[in-house]
Rosetta silent file (secondary structure, phi, psi, omega in degrees, C-alpha in Angstrom):
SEQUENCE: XXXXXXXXXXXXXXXXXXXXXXXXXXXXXXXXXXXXXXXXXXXXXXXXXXXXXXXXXXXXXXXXXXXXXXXXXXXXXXXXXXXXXXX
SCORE:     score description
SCORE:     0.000 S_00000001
   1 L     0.000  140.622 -168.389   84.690   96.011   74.195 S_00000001
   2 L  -108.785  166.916 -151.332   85.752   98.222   76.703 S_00000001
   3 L   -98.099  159.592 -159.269   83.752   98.566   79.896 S_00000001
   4 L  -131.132  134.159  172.454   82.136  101.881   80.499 S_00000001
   5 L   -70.878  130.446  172.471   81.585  103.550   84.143 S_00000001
   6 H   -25.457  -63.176  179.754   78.386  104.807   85.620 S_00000001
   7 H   -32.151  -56.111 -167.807   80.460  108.124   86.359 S_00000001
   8 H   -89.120   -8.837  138.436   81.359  108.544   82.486 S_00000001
   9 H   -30.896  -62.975 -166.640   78.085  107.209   81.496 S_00000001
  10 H   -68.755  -28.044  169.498   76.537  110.016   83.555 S_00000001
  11 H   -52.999  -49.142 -174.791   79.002  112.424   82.143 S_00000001
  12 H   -60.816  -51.806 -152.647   78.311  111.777   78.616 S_00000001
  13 H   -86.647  -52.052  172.179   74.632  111.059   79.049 S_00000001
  14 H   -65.585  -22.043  178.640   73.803  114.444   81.360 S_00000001
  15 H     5.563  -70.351 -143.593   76.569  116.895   79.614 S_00000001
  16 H   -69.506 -104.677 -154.301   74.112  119.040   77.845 S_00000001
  17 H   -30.524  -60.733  175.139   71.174  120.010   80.127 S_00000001
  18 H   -58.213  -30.135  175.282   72.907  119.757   83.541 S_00000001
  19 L   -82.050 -134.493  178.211   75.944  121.300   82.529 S_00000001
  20 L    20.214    1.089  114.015   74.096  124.357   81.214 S_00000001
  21 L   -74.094  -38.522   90.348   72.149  124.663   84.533 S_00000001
  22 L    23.261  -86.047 -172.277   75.131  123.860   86.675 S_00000001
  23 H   -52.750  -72.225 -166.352   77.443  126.869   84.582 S_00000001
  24 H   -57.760   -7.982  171.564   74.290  128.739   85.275 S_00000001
  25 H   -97.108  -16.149  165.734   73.895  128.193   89.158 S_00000001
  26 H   -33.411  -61.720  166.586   77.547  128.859   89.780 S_00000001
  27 H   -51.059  -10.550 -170.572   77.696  132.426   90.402 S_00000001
  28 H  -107.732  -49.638 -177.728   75.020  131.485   93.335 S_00000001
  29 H   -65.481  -31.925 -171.788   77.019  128.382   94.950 S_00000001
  30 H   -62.601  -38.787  169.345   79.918  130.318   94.830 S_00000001
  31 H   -37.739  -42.519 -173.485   78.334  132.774   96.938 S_00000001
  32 H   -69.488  -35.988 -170.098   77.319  130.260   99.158 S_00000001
  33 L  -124.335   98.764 -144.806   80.343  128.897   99.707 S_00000001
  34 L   -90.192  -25.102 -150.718   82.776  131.774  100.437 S_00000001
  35 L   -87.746   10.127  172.772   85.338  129.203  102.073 S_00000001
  36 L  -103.400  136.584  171.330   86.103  127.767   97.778 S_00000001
  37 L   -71.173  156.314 -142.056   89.085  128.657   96.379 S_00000001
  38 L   -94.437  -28.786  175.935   89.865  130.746   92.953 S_00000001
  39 H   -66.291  -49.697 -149.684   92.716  127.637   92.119 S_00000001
  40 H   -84.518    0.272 -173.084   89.889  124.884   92.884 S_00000001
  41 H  -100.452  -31.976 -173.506   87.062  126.828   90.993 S_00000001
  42 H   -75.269  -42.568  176.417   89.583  127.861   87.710 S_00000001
  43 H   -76.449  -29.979  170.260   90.287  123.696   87.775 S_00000001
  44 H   -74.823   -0.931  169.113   86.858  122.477   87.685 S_00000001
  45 H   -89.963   -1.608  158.990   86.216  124.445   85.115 S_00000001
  46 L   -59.066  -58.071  178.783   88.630  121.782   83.314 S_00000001
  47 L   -53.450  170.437  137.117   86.881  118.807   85.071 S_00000001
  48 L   -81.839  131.796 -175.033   84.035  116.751   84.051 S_00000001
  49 E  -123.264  131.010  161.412   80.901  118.025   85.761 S_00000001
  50 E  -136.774  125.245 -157.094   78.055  116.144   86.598 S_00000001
  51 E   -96.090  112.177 -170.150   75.328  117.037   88.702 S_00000001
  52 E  -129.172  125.894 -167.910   73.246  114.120   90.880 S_00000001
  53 E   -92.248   74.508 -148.307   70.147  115.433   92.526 S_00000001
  54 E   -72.019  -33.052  161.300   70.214  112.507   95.262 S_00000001
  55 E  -137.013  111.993  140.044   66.770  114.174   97.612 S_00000001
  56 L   -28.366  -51.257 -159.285   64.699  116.790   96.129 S_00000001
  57 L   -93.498   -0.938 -178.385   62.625  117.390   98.475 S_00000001
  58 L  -100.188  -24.874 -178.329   65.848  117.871  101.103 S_00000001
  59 L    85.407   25.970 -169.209   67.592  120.322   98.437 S_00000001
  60 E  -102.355  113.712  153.834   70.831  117.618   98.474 S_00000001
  61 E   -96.501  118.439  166.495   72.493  117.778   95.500 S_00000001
  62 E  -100.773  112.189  176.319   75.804  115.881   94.910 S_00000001
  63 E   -68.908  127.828  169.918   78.282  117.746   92.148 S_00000001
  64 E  -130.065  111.904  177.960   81.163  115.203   90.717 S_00000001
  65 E  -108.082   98.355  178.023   84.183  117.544   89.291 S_00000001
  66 L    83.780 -110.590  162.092   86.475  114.890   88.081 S_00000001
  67 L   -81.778   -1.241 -126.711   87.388  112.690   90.806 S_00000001
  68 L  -128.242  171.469  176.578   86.281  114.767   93.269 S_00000001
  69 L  -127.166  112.687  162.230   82.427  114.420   95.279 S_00000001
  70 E  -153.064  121.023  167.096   80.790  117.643   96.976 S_00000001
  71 E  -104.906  149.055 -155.640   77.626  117.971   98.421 S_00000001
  72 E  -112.178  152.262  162.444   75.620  121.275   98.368 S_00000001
  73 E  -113.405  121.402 -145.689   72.281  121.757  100.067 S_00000001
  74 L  -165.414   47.728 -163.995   70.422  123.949   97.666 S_00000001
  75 L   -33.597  -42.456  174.926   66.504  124.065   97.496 S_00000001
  76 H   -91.837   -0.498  159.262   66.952  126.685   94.597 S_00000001
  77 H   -89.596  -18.268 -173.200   69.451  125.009   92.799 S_00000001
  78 H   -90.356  -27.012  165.819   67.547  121.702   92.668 S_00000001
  79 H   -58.364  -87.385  173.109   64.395  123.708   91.132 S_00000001
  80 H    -3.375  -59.425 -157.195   66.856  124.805   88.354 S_00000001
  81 H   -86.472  -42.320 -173.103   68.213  121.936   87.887 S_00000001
  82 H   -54.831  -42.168 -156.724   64.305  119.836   87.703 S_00000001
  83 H   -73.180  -74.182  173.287   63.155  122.810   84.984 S_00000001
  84 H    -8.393  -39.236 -160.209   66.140  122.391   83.248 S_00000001
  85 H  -113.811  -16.386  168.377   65.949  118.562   82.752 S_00000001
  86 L    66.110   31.771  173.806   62.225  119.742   81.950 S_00000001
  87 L  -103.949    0.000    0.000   60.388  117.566   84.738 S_00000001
């Protein structure tokens, strides 16, 4: 049996909802973050995306595109993302 990762656990198991809130908060992080590039935004769109809200009440969200870790502080993206998930 082969052994299965948190990461691709979380991948599998959040896909739907989080990706589909995620795609839809994009156009707003990008905003935010003027300093990401059009190569590193066209490859994560490639990636695995999974979205870990790690403090709510802080806005900290951590995004994992592939390998990669990056955390946004993002009071209105973490609202999204709770309604979304439908908590």
């Amino acid at each position: 049996m082969s052994q299965a990762s948190r990461r691709s656990f979380l991948a599998v198991a959040g896909s739907g909802a989080v990706t589909t809130a995620v795609v839809a908060a994009a156009p707003s992080s990008r905003a935010a973050s003027p300093s990401a590039s059009s190569s590193a935004s066209s490859s994560a769109s490639t990636q695995p995306l999974v979205a870990h809200v790690r403090d709510a009440a802080a806005g900290t969200v951590v995004l994992y595109v592939g390998h990669d870790e990056v955390v946004v502080q993002d009071h209105d993206l973490v609202r999204r993302l709770t309604r979304a998930a439908g908590r």
